[in-house]
C-alpha positions as CSV (number, residue, x, y, z in Angstrom):
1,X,20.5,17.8,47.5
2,X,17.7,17.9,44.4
3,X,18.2,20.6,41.9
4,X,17.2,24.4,41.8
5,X,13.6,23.0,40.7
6,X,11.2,25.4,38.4
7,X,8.4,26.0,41.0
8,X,11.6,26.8,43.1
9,X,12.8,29.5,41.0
10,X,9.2,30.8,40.8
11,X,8.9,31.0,44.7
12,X,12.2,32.8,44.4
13,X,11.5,35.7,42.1
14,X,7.7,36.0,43.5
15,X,9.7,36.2,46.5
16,X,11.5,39.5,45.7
17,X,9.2,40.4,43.6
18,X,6.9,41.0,47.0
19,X,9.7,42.1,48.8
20,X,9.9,45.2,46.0
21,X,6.1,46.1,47.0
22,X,7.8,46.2,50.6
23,X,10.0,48.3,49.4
24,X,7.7,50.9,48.4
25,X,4.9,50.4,50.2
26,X,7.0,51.6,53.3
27,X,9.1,53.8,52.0
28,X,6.1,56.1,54.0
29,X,7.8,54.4,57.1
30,X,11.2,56.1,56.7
31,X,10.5,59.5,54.8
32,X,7.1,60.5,55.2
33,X,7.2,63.0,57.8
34,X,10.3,64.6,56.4
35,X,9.3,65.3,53.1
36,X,5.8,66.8,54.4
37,X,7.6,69.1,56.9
38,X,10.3,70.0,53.9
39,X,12.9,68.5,55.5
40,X,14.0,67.1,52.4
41,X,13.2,67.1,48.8
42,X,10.6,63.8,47.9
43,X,13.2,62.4,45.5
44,X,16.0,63.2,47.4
45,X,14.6,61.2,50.3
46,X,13.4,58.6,48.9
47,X,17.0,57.8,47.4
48,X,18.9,58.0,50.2
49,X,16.3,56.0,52.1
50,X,16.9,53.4,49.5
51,X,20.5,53.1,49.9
52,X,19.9,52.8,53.6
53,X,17.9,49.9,53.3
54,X,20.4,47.8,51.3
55,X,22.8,48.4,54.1
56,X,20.5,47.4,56.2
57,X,19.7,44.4,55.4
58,X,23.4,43.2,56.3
59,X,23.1,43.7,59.8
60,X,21.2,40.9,60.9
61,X,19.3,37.5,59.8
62,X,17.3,37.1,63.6
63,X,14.4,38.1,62.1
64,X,14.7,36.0,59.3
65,X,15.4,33.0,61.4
66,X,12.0,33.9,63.1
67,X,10.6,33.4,59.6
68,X,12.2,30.4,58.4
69,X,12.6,28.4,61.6
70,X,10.5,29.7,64.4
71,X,6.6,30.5,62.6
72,X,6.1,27.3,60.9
73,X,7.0,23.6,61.2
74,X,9.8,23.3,57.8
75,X,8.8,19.6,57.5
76,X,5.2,20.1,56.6
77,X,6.3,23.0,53.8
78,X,6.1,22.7,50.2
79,X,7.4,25.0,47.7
80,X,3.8,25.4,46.3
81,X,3.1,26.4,49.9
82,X,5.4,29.6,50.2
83,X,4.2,30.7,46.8
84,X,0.5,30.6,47.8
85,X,1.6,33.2,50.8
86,X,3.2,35.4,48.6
87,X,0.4,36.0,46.5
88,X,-1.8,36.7,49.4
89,X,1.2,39.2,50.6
90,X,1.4,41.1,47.4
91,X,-2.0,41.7,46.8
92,X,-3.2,42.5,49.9
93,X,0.4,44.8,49.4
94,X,-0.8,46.1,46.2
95,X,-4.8,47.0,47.0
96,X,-3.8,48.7,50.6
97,X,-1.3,50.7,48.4
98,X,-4.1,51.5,45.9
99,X,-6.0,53.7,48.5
100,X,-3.3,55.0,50.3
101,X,-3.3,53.3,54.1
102,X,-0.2,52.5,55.5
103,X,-0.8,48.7,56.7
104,X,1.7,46.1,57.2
105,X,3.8,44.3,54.9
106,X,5.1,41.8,57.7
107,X,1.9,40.6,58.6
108,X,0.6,40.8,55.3
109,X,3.3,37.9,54.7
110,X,3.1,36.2,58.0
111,X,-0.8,35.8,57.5
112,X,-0.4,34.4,54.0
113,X,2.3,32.2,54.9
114,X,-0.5,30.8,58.3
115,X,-3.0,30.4,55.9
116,X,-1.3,28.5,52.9
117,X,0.5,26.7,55.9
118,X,-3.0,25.4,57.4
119,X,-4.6,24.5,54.0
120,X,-1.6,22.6,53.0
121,X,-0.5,20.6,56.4
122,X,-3.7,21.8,59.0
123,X,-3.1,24.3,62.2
124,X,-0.9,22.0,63.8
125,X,2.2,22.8,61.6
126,X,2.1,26.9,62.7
127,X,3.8,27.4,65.9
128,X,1.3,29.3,67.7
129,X,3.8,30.3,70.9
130,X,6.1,31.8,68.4
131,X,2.9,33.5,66.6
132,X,2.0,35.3,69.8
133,X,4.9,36.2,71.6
134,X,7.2,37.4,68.6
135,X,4.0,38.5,66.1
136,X,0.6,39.5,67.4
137,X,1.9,40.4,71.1
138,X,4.4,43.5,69.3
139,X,2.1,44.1,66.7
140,X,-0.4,45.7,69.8
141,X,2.8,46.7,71.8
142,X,4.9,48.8,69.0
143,X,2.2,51.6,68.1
144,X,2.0,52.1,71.5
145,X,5.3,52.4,73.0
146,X,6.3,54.1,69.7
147,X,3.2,56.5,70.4
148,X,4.2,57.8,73.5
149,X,7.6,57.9,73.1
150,X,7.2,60.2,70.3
151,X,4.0,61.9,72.0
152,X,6.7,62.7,75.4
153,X,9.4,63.2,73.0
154,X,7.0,66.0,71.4
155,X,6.6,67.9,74.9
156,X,10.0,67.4,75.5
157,X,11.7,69.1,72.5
158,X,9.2,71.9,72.3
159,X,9.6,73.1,76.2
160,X,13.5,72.8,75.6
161,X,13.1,75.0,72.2
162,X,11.0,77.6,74.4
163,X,13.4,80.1,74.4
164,X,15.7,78.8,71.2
165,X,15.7,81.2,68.0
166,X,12.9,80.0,66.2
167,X,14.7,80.1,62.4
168,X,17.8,78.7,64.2
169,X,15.4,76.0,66.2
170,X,14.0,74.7,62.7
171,X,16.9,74.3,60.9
172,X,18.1,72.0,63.8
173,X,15.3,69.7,63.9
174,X,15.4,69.6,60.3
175,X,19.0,68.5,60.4
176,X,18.0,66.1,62.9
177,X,14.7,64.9,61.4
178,X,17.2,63.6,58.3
179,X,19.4,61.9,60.5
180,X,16.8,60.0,62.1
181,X,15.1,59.3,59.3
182,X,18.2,57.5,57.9
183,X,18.1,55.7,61.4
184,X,14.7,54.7,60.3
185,X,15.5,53.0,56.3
186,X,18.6,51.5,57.7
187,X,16.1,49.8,60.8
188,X,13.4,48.9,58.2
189,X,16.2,47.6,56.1
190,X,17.1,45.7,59.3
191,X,13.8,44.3,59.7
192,X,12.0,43.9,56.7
193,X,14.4,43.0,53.9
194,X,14.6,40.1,56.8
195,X,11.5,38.8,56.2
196,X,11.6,37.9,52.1
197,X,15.1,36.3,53.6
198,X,13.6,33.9,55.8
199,X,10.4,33.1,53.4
200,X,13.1,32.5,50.4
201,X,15.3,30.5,53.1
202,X,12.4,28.5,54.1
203,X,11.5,27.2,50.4
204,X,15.2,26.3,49.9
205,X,15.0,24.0,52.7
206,X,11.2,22.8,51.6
207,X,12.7,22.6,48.1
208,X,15.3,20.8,49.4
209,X,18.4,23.0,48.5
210,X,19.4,24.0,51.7
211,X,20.0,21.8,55.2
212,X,16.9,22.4,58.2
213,X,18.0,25.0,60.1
214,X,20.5,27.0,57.8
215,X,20.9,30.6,58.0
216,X,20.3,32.6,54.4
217,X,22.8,32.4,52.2
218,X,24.6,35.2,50.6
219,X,23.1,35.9,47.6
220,X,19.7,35.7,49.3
221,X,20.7,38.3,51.6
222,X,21.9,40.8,48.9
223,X,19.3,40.1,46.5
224,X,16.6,40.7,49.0
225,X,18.5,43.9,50.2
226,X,18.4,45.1,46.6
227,X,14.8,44.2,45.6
228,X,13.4,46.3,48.7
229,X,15.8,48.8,47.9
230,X,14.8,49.5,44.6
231,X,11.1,49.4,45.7
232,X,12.1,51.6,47.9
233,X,13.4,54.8,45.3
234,X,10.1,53.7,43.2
235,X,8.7,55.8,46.3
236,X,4.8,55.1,47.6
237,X,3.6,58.3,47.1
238,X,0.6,57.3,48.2
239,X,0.8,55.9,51.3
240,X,3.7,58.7,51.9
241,X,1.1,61.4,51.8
242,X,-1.3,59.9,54.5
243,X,1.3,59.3,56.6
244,X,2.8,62.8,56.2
245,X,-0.3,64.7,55.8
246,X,-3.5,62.0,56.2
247,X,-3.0,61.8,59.8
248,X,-1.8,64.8,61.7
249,X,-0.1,68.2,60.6
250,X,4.0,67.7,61.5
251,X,6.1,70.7,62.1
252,X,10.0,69.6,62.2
253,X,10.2,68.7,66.4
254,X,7.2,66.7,65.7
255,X,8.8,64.9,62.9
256,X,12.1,64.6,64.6
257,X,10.6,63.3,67.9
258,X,8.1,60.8,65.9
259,X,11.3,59.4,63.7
260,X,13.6,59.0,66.6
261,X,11.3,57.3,69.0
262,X,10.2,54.7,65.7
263,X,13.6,53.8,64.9
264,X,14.3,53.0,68.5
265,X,12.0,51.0,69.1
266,X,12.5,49.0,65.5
267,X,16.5,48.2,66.0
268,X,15.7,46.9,69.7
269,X,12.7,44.5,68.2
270,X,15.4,44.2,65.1
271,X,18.0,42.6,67.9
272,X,15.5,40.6,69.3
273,X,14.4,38.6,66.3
274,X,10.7,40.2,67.1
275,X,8.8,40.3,63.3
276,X,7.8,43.3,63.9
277,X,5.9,45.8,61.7
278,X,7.5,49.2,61.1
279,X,3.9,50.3,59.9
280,X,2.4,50.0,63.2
281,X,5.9,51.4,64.6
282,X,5.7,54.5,62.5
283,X,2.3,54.9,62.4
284,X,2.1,55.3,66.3
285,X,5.1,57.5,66.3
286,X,3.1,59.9,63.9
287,X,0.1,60.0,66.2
288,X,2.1,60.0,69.1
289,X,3.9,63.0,67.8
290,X,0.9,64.8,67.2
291,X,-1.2,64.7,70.4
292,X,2.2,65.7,71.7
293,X,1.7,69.1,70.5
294,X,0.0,72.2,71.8
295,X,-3.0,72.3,69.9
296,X,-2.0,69.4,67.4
297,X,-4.7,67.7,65.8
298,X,-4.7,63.8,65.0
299,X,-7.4,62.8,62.2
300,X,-8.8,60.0,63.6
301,X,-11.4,59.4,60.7
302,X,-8.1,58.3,58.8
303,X,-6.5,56.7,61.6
304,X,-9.7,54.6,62.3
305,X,-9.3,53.5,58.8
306,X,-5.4,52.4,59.2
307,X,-6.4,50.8,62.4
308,X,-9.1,48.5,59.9
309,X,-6.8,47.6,57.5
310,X,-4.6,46.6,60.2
311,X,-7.1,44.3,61.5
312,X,-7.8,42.6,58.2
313,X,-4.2,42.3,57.3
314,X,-3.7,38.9,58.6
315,X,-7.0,37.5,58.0
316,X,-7.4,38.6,54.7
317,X,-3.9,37.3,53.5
318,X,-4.6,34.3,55.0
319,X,-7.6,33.5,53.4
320,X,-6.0,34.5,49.9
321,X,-2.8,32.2,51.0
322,X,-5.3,29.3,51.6
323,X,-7.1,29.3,48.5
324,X,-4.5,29.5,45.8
325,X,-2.5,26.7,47.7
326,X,-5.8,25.3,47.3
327,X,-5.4,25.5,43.9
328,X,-1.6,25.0,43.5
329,X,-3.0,21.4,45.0
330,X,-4.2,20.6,41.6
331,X,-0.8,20.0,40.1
332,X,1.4,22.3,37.6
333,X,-1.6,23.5,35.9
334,X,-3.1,25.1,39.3
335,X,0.6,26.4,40.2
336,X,0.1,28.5,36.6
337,X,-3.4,29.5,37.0
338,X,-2.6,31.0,40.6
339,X,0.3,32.9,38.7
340,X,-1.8,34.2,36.1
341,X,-3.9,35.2,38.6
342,X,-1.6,37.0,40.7
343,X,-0.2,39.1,37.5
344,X,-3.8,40.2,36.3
345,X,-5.0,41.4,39.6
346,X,-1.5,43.2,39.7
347,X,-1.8,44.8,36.3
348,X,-5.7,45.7,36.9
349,X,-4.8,47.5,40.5
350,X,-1.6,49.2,38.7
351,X,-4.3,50.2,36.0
352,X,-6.6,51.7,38.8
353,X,-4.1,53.6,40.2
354,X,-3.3,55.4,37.3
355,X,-6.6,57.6,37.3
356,X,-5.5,60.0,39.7
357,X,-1.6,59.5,40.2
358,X,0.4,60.6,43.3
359,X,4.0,61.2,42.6
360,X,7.1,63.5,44.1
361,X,5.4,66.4,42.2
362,X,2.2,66.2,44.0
363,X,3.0,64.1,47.3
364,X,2.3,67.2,49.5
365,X,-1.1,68.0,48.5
366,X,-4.0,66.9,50.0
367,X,-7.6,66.8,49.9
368,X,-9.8,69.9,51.6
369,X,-11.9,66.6,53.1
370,X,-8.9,65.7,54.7
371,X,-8.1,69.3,56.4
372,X,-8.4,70.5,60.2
373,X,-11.7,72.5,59.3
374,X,-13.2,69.4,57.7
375,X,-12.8,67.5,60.6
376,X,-13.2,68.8,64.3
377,X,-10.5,67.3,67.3
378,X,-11.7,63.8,68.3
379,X,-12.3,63.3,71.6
380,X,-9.2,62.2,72.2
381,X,-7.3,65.4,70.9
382,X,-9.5,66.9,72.9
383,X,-8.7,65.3,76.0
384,X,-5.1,65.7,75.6
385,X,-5.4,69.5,74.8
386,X,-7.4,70.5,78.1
387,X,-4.7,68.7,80.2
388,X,-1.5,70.3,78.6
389,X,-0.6,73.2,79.9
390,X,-0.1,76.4,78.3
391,X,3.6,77.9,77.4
392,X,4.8,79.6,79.7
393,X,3.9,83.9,79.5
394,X,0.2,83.1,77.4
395,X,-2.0,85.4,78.8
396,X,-5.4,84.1,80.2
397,X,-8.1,84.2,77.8
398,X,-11.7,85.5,79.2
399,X,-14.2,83.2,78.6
400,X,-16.6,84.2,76.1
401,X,-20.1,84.1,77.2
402,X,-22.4,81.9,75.2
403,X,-26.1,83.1,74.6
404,X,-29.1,81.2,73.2
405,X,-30.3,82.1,69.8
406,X,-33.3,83.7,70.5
407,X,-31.9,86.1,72.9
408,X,-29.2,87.1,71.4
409,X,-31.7,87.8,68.4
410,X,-33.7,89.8,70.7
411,X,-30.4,91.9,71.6
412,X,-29.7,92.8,68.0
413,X,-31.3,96.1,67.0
414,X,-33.0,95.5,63.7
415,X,-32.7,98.0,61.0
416,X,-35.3,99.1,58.1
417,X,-34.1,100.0,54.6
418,X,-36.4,101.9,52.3
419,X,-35.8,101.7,48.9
């Protein structure tokens, strides 16, 4: 075995260092819904969300292995390689962070990994039957199943509350909306801290530390368990507020029936080794959650936004991934000028950020642009509200006749003020 080489070490901490933008770039995943419904306090949340995560990632290495042995071929991998796709990962990490949309992290890694991957040993060294059926195929599939879960869920829990105490009824779901939001940090945990363990695993073995085919060690499980941990309590109050308040307006069923149905469906892809994104999980769950309520509004200007960035995650990391392995090509001095590179555009986005900050304090505000009466029901809202029926003992409403302009100008008597 060679030694723990520089470039090794460098892939190593940019390693964890991307899986601490993980960390609190989805931190929105887990606690987003309960701190806008009030559920519980921002920093309270974000805490134990953080401690859940670093038990999490003890659970299971099956998506790691998906990383490290299934995506791309070990024997055409350089160390260079897996530190061209983290830079890709983090910055497209760090600018989807900047304006607030919840995209994924997972793909954000798995697309600069593919690209550095391609420019460094050509298309023929990424497994493209591992790409589709454990990557793009659940990437389509999770929102979905996710968002109807939650959006039955949501009918569900509202017609068996019908005739609960309403105070009583609240307190419940709150209750409940904590415990499945812990169910939700210890699946991301599960699933996430996962993925920095297979990249890691996979430049030991390029690097030549560790046998083909080895499971993470130890000290790569726990140090990726912390890293996304304590990315985690950092809390990305940005992203937490477009998920709690950006997309739909959560009472506590909602959030309850949206948290459950995510975590569900992230432990079973969890089990099956599927890379899966909790983003897209959680994100569906959210929407799901509100079409599943009478007159619930889903903002789908903001939704049609997530639904971009989660287009361009893979391509755009990919393309990033490709050009500074390109450069890393050039030897030691192209390795540094990628890692300059990488730290500038961090410290410039950081820098942005800082002109109108988002923290615990303000987390629950939001814009009047971003209200109901700024934007009307999509059609889809729409839809879904004309086929669900009333509760049960609404009276009818009349219809209201509608009149032109003119005649109902013609109708109003006209009165004459003399001064």
């Amino acid at each position: 075995m060679e030694s723990f080489s520089l470039i090794l070490a460098i892939v190593v901490v940019t390693a964890l260092a991307f899986d601490f933008t993980n960390g609190f770039h989805d931190t929105a995943n887990a606690m987003a819904t309960t701190i806008s419904t009030g559920a519980m306090k921002p920093k309270v949340a974000v805490a134990m969300s953080a401690v859940l995560n670093l038990v999490g990632a003890f659970l299971s290495v099956e998506v790691a292995n998906t990383i490290s042995k299934g995506l791309v071929d070990e024997a055409g991998i350089r160390p260079e390689v897996i530190f061209a796709a983290l830079v890709g990962a983090i910055l497209w990490n760090l600018l989807t962070w900047l304006v607030g949309l919840p995209s994924s992290s997972s793909h954000a890694l798995m697309g600069g990994l593919i690209g550095a991957t391609i420019a460094s040993a050509g298309v023929g060294a990424v497994h493209g039957d591992v790409l589709v059926t454990k990557v793009l195929i659940p990437a389509i599939a999770a929102p979905l199943v996710a968002g109807v879960a939650a959006m039955l869920a949501t009918r569900l829990t509202y017609s068996l509350g019908k005739k609960a105490d309403g105070e009583a009824s609240r307190k419940g779901y709150r209750a409940g909306q904590i415990a499945s939001a812990g169910l939700v940090s210890l699946a991301h945990g599960t699933n996430d801290a996962q993925k920095t363990m297979g990249i890691i695993t996979l430049a030991l073995v390029a690097g030549g530390t560790l046998a083909p085919d080895s499971d993470p060690p130890m000290w790569v499980i726990l140090s990726a368990g912390v890293a996304i941990a304590l990315g985690t309590y950092l809390g990305g109050w940005r992203i937490i507020r477009t998920m709690g308040k950006g997309l739909t307006d959560l009472q506590p069923q909602q959030g309850f029936a949206a948290q459950t149905s995510a975590a569900t469906v992230i432990l079973a892809s969890s089990h099956l080794g599927f890379s899966l994104s909790t983003t897209h999980s959680v994100s569906g769950a959210v929407m799901g959650a509100g079409l599943g309520r009478k007159g619930g509004v889903v903002r789908w200007s903001t939704a049609t936004r997530m639904f971009i960035a989660w287009g361009l995650t893979l391509p755009a990391a990919a393309l990033v991934g490709a050009l500074a392995e390109y450069v890393t090509g050039f030897g030691a001095w192209g390795t540094a000028v990628v890692a300059v590179f990488l730290v500038a555009s961090s410290a410039a986005i950081w820098k942005l950020s800082r002109r109108e900050v988002v923290d615990h304090t303000n987390v629950n505000d939001i814009d009047v642009t971003d209200t109901d009466e700024a934007e009307p029901a999509g059609v889809v809202t729409t839809a879904m509200a004309a086929v669900t029926p009333p509760p049960a003992g609404t009276p009818a409403q009349e219809p209201v006749p509608s009149f032109p302009a003119q005649a109902t100008a013609e109708r109003t008597p006209t009165t004459t003020t003399t001064v």
